[in-house]
ROPAKE-735026 format. One record per atom (N, C-alpha, C): x, y negated, z; residue in three letters; residue number from 1. Coordinates in Angstrom, 3 decimals. Example, Ala and Ser with C-alpha at 12.3 -4.5 7.8 and 13.67 -1.06 7.14 Angstrom:
<atoms>
> 13.190_5.690_7.800_ALA_1
> 12.300_4.500_7.800_ALA_1
> 13.200_3.300_7.800_ALA_1
> 12.850_2.250_7.080_SER_2
> 13.670_1.060_7.140_SER_2
> 12.900_-0.030_7.870_SER_2
</atoms>
This chain:
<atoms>
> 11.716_-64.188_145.838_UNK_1
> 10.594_-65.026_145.462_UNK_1
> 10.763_-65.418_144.009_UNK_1
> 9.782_-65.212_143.475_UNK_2
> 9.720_-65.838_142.131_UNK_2
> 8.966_-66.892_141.589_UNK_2
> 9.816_-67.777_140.721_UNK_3
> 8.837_-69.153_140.578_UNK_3
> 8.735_-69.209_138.971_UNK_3
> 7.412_-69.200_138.976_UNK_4
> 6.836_-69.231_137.354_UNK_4
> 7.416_-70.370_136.618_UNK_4
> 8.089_-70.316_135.445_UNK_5
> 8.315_-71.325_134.442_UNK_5
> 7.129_-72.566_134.785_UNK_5
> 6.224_-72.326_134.554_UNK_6
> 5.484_-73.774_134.818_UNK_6
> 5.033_-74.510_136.046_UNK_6
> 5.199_-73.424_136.920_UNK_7
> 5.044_-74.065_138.182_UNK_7
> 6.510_-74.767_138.196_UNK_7
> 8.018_-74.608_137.905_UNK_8
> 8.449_-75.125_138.084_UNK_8
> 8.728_-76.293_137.523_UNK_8
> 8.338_-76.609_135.710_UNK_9
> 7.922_-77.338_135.894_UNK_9
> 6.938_-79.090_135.990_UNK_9
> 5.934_-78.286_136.598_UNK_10
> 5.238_-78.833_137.214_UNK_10
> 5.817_-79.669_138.514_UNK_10
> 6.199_-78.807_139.098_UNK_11
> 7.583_-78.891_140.407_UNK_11
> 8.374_-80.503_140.305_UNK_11
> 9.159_-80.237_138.831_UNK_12
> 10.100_-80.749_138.655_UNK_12
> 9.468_-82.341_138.236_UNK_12
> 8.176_-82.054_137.522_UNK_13
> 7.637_-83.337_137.220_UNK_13
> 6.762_-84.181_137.849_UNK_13
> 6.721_-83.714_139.117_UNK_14
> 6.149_-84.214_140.244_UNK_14
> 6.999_-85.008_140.623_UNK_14
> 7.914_-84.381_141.559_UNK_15
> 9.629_-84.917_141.999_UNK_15
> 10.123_-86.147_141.187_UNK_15
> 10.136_-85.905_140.084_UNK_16
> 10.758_-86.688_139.105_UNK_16
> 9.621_-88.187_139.387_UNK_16
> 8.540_-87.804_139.005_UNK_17
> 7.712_-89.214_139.179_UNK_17
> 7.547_-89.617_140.657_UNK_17
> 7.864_-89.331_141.996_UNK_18
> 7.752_-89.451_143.042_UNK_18
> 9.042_-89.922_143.365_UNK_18
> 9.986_-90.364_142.737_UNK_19
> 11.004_-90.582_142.639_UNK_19
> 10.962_-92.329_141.515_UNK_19
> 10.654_-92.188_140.968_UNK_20
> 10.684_-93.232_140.004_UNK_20
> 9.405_-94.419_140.701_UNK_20
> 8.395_-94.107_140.609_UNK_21
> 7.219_-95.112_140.765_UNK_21
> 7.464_-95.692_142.013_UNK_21
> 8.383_-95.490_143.146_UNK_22
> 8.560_-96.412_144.230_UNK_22
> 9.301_-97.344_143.614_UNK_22
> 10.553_-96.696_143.031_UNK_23
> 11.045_-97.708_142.353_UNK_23
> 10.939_-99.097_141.881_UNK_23
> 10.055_-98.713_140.785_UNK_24
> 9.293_-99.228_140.107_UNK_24
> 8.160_-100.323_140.825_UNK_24
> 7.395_-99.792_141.894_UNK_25
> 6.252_-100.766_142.386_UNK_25
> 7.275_-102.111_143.559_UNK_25
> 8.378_-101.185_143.451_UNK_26
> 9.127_-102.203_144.529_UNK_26
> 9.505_-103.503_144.075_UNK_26
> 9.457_-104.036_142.533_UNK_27
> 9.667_-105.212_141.831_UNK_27
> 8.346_-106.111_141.944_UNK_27
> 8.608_-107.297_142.148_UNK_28
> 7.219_-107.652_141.724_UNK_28
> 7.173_-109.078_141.407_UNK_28
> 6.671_-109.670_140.623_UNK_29
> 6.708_-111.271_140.121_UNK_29
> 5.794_-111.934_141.364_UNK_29
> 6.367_-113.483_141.305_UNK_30
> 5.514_-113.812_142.393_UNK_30
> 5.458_-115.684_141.739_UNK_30
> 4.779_-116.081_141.587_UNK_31
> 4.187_-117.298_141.240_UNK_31
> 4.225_-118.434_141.906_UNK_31
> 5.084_-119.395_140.962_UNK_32
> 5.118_-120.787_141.614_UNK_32
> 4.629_-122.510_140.692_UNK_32
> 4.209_-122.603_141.197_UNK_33
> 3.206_-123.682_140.262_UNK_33
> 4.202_-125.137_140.500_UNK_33
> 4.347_-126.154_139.126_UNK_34
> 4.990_-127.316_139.726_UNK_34
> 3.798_-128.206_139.241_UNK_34
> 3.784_-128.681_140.679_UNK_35
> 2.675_-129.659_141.048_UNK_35
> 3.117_-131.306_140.892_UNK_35
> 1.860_-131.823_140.108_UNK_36
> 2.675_-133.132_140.594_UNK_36
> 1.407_-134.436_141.210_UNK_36
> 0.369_-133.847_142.018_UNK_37
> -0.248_-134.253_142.869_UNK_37
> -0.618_-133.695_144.252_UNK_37
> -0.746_-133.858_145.320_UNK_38
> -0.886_-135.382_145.566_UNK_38
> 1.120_-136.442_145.541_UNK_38
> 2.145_-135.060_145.007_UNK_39
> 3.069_-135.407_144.999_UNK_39
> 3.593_-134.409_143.797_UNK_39
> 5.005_-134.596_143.995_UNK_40
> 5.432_-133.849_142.942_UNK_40
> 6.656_-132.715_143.960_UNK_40
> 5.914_-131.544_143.517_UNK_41
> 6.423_-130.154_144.349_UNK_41
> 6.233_-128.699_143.726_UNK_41
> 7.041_-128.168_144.392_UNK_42
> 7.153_-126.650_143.798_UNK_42
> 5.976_-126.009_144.808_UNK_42
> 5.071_-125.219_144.335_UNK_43
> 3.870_-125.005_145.428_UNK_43
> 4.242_-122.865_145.178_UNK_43
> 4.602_-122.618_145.971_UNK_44
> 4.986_-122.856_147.404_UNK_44
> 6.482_-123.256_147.554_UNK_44
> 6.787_-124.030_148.132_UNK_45
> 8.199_-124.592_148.111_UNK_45
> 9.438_-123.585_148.725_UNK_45
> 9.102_-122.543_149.872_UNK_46
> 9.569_-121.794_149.780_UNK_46
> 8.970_-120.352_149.720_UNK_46
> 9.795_-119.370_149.085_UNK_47
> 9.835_-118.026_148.852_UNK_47
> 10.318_-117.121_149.592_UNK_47
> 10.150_-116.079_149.860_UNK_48
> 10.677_-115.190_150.490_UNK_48
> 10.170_-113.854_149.821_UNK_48
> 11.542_-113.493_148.690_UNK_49
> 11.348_-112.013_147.819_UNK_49
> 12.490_-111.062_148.369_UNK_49
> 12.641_-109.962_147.595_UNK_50
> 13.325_-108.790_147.977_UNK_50
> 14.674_-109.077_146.445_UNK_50
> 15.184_-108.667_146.570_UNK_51
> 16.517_-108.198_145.375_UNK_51
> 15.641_-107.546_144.617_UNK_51
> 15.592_-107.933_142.991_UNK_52
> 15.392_-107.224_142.182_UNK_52
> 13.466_-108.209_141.757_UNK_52
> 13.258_-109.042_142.514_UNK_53
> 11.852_-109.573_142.286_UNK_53
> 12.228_-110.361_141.346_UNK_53
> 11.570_-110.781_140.702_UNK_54
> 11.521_-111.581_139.622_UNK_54
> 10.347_-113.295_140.211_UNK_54
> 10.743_-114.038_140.026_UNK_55
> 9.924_-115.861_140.407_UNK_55
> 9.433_-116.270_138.557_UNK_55
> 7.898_-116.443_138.667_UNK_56
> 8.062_-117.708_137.435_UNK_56
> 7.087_-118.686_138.097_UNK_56
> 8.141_-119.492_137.522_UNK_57
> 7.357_-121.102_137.485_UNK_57
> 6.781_-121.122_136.289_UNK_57
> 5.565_-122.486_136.478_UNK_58
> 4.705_-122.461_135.564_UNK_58
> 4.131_-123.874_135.590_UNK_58
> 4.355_-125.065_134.526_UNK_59
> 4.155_-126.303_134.638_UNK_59
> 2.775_-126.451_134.045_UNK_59
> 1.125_-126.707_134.762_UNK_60
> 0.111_-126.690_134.263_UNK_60
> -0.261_-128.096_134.052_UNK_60
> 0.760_-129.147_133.988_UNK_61
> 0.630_-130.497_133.958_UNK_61
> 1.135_-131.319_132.351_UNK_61
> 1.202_-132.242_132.491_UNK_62
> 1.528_-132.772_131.446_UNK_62
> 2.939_-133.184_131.687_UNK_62
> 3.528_-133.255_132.373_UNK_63
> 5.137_-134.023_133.075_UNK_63
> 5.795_-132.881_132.986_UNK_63
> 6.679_-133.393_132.055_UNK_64
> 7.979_-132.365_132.201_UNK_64
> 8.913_-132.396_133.190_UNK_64
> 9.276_-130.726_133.801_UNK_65
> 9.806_-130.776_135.120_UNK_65
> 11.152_-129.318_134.390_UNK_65
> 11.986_-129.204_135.392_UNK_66
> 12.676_-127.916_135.130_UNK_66
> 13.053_-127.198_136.449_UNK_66
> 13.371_-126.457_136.233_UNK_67
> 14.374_-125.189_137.388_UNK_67
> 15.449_-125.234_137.803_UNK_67
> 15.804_-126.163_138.083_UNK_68
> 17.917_-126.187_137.960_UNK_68
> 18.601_-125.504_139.623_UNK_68
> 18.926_-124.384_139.318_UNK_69
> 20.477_-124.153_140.400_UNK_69
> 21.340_-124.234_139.655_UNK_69
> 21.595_-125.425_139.710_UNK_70
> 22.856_-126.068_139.652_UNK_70
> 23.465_-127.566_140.082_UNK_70
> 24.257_-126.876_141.121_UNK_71
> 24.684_-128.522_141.734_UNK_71
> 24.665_-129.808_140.865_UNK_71
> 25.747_-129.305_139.950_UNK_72
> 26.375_-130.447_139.313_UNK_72
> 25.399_-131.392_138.112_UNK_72
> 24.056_-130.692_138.356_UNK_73
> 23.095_-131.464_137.716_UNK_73
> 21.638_-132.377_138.700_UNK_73
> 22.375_-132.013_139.346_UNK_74
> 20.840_-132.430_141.150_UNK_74
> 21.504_-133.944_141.078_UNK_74
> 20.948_-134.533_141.892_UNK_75
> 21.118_-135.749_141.624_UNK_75
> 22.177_-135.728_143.177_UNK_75
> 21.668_-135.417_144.031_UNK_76
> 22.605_-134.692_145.389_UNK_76
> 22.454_-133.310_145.750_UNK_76
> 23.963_-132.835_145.143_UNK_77
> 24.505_-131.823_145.004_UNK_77
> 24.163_-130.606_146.346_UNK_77
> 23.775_-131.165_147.334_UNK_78
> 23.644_-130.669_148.660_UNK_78
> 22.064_-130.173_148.349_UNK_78
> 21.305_-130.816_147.557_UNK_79
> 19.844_-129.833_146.831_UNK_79
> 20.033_-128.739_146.507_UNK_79
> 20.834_-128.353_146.283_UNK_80
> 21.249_-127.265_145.488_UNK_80
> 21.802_-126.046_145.843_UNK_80
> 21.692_-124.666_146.044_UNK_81
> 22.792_-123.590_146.863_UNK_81
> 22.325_-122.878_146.348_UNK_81
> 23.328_-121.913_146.118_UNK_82
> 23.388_-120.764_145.287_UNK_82
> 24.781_-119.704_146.564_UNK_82
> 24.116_-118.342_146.700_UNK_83
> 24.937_-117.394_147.636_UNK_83
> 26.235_-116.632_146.869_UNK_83
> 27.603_-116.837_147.298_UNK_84
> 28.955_-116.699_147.004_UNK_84
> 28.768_-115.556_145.682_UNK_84
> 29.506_-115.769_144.892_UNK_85
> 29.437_-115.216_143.526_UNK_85
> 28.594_-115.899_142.413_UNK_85
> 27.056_-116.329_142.893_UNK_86
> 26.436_-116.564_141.982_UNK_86
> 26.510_-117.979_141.288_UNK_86
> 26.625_-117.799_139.569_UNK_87
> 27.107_-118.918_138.859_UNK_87
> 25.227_-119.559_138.998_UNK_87
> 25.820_-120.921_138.299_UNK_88
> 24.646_-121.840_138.399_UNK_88
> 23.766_-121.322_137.060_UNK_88
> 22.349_-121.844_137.212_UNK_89
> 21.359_-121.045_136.103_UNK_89
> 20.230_-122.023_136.409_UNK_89
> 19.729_-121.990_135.119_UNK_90
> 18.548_-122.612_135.342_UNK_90
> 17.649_-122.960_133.747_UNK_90
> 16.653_-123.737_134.096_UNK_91
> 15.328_-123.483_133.060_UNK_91
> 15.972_-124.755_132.145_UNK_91
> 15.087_-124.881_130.765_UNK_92
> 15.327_-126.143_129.774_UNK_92
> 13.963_-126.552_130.311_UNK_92
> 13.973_-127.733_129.316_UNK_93
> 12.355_-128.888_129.857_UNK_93
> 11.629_-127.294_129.835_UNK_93
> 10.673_-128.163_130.939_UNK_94
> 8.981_-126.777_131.108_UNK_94
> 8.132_-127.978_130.521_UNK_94
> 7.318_-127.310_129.467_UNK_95
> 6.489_-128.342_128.944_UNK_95
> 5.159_-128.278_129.713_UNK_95
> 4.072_-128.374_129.344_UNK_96
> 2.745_-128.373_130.292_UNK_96
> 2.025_-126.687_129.153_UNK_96
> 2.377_-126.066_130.414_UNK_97
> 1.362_-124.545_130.009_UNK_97
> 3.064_-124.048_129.495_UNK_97
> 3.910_-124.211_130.279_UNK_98
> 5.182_-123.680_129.564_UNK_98
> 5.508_-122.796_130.813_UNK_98
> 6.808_-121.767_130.725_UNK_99
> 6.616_-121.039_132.061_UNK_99
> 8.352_-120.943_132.017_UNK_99
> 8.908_-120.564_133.371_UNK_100
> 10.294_-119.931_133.231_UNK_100
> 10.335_-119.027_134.391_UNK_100
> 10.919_-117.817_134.028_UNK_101
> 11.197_-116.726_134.642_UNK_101
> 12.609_-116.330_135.066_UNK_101
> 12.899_-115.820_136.566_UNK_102
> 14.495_-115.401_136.589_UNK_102
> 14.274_-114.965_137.858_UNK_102
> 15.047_-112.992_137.463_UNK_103
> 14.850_-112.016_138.299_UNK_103
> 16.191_-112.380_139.037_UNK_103
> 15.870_-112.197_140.632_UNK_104
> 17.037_-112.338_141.203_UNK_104
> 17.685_-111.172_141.956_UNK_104
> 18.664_-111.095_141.659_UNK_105
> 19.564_-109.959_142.165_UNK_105
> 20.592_-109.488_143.130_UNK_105
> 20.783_-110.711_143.736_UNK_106
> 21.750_-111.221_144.381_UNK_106
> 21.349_-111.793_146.092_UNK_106
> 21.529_-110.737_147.134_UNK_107
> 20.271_-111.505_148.194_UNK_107
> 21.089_-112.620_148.358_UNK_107
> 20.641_-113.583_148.999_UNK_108
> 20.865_-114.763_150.314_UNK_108
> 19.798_-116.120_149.694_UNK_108
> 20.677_-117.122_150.107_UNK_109
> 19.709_-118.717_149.529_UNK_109
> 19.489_-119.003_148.839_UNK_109
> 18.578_-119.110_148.003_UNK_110
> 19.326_-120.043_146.582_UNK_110
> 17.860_-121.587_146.852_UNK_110
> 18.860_-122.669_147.121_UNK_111
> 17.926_-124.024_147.201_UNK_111
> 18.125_-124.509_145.322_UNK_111
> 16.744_-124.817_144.743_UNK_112
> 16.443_-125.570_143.727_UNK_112
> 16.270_-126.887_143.377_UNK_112
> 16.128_-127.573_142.200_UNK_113
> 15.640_-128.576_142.330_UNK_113
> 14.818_-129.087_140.813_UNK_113
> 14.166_-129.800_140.588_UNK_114
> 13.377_-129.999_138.987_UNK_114
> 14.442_-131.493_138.937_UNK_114
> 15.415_-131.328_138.052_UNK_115
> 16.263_-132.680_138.046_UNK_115
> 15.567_-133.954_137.660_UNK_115
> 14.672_-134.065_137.016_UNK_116
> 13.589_-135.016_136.932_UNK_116
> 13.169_-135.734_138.021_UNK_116
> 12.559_-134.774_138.818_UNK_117
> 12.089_-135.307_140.140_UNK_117
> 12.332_-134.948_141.965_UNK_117
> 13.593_-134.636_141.673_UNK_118
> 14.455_-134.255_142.827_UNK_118
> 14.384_-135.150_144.115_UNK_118
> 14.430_-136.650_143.604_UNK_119
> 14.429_-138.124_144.026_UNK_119
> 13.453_-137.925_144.828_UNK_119
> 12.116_-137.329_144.422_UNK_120
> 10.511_-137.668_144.454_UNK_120
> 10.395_-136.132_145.372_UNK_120
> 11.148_-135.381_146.001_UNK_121
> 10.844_-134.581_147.010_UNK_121
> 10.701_-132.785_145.977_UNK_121
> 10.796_-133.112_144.914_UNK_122
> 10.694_-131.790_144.167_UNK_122
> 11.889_-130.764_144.231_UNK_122
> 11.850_-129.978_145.514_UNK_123
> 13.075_-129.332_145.399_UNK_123
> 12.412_-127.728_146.024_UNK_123
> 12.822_-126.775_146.055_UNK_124
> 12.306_-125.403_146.410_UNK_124
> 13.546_-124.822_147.182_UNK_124
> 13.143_-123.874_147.816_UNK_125
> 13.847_-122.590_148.253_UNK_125
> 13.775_-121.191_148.059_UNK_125
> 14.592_-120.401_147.607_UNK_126
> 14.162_-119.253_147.475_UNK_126
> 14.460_-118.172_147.974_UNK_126
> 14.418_-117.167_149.208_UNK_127
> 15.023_-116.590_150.090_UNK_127
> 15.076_-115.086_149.767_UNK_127
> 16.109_-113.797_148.890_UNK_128
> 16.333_-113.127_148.689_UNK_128
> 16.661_-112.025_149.638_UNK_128
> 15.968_-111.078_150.163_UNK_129
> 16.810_-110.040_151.106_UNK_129
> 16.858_-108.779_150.840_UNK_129
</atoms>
């Protein structure tokens, strides 16, 4: 059997992109708004993404809020979880129309909190698998 130079490829550049674009569509950002009526909350408070998704928050208010996994800045440390290996991370002030982004890579829990208003019920979950 013989296979023509361009059929192969053609062949080859089929394969090649049938190969990549799952990849690729398998990431996907997913949107979380910090609310601060009729309370102050992460809307939707919890998540449920895949390894490799990327979360941004996005403060459309005037009150500055942040992103913190990290215990040692929550006001109770038990707000806070991050799954074995992963160091603590998190956003600076979110101003109003300000955004923060962070792809996660690592499956299991990770519980949040906006150290501002942690007190006031502002805490999230984010569930990686």
């Amino acid at each position: 059997m013989t296979l023509h130079r361009r059929a192969f490829t053609s062949s080859v550049a089929a394969l090649g992109t049938s190969l990549i674009v799952p990849a690729l569509a398998q990431s996907r950002t997913v949107e979380v708004s910090m609310n601060q009526a009729p309370r102050m909350e992460f809307e939707p408070a919890t998540l449920n993404i895949k390894a490799g998704d990327t979360v941004k928050w996005t403060n459309p208010h005037n009150i500055t809020h942040t992103v913190t996994f990290d215990p040692a800045q929550a006001a109770n440390a038990a707000d806070v979880a991050l799954p074995p290996g992963v160091q603590p991370f998190g956003s600076d002030d979110i101003e109003e129309e300000e955004s923060y982004s962070h792809t996660f890579a690592a499956k299991g829990t990770y519980k949040y909190v906006c150290k501002y208003h942690e007190t006031m019920g502002m805490v999230g979950t984010v569930i990686v698998s």
